[in-house]
Structures are given as structure tokens and as C-alpha cells.
N, C-alpha and C positions, 0 to 999 in steps of 0.2 A: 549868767549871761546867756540870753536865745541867738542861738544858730541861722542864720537865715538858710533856705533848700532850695539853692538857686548856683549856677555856674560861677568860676571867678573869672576874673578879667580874664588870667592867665587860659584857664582852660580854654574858653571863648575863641582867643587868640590863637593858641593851638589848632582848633580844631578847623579857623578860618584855614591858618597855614597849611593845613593836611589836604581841604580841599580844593584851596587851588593848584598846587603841586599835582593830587590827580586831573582835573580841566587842564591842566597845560601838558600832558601827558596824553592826555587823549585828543585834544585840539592837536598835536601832531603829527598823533598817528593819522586823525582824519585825513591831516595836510598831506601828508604822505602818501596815503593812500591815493588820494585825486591826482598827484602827479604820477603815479602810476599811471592810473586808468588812461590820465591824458597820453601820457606815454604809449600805451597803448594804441590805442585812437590813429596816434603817427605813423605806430609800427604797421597799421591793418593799412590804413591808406597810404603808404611807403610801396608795400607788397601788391598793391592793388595799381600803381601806378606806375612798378617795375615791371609787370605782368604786362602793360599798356603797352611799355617802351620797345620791349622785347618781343611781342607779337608785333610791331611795326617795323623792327628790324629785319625779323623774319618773311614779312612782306615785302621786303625792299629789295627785293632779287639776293637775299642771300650776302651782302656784301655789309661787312663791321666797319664801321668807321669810328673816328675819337669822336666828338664833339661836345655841346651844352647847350639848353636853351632852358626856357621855361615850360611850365608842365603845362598843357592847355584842359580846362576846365579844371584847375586847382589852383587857383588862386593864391601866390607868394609861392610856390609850389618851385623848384628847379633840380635838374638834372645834369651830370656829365659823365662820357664814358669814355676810357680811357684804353687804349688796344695797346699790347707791346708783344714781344715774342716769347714764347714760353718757353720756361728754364728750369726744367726738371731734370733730379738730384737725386738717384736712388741713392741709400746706407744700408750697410750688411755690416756686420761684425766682423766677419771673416776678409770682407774685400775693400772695404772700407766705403768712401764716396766715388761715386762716377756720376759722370753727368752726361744725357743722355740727347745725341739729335736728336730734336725734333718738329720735320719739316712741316711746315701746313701750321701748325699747332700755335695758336695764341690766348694770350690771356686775356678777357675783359672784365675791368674793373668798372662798375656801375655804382656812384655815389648817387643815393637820393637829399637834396637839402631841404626840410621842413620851413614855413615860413618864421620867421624873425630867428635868434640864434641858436637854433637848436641842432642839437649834435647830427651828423647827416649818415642816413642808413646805408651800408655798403655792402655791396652782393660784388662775390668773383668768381671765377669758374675761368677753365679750360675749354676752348671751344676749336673744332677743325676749322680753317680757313676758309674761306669760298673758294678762294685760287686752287687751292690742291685738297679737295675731296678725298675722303678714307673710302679703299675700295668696301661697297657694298651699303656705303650710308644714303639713306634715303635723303635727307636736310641737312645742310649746315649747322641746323640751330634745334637738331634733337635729341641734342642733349639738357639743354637748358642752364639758368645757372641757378647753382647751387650755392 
């Protein structure tokens, strides 16, 4: 009996099965990848339009206030910032917790929200009041936030 020199079904089938196992492996990483990038994309124009917010604060005679609106010239684009009074808590091993006045001193919480539902970027920082200036500072807002 002759031999046919050709694949069996089985092999054939194998070998389909191997390669799309790698195509869907790398069809995800692609995928993965572009949500990054996109992600990205949000993060730089996040940072670029917290940059915005904050130099108009600064403009504004120095004075923080809460509020929200939308972003102008970004389109679905929104913001809100949120003022309370800051409540800082040094620990020591030896002395344990104290909590520390501190007058002037508040925190602002700036959420950026990207359009449609995307997780929203949040900057906070420590910043001196405008009512009660630290002696020797030049600006209320030069520190910036971090």
C-alpha cells in the first residue's frame, strides 16, 4: 500500500487551532494597547485643561471657590472643585497621632470628567487661603497642585 505526503485532517486542524489562539492573543494585546494610548490622550488633555482651570483661578483675585461647569473649548469636557478645610495628622512612634491647627490652610479637590463615562482625573493639594496669607508668600496659588 502507497503512503500519500500530504497532512491529515487532524494535523490541519491542529495547526488552524494554534493559529488562532496566537491572532486572538495578539488581536488583544493590540486592543489593549489603543486603550492605553487612548487613555493617555485623556491623561495629557486632563493635565492641560487642569493647567487652564488653575491659571484662571489664579487670575481671579486669588480667591478658591467650590463649583462645576463645563470646560470651554473641549467639548463633553467637565469640571468641579471642591474646597474644605484641611486636616492634618502628623504620627511619630514615640508620640503617637496629633492633629495639627491649621489656620488659612485648605484643601482643593479638582476632579476632571472626560466625555461619555470615563473614570474622572483628580488632582488635590494643600493650598494657603486667600483670607490669611503665610507671611512672606508672594501668591496664594504658588504652590500649585500636586
Amino acid at each position: 500500500m502507497k503512503r500519500s505526503s500530504g497532512f491529515t485532517l487532524i494535523e490541519v486542524l491542529v495547526a488552524i487551532a494554534i493559529v488562532g489562539i496566537a491572532l486572538g492573543v495578539i488581536l488583544s494585546s493590540i486592543a489593549m494597547g489603543h486603550r492605553e494610548a487612548f487613555r493617555g490622550d485623556q491623561a495629557r488633555e486632563a493635565a492641560e485643561i487642569a493647567g487652564d482651570i488653575l491659571r484662571d483661578l489664579g487670575d481671579g483675585g486669588g480667591s478658591i471657590t467650590a463649583g462645576s461647569g463645563k470646560v470651554e473649548g473641549h467639548p463633553g469636557w467637565s469640571y468641579s472643585i471642591v474646597v474644605r478645610d484641611a486636616a492634618v495628622t502628623l504620627q511619630n512612634e514615640d508620640m503617637g497621632e496629633k492633629d495639627l491647627d491649621t489656620p488659612g490652610l485648605v484643601e482643593v479637590v479638582l476632579k476632571i470628567f472626560p466625555p461619555g463615562n470615563g473614570a474622572p482625573f483628580v488632582l488635590a493639594s494643600l493650598m494657603q487661603s486667600a483670607d490669611q496669607p503665610s507671611p512672606g508668600a508672594q501668591a496664594p496659588f504658588a504652590g500649585g497642585l500636586n
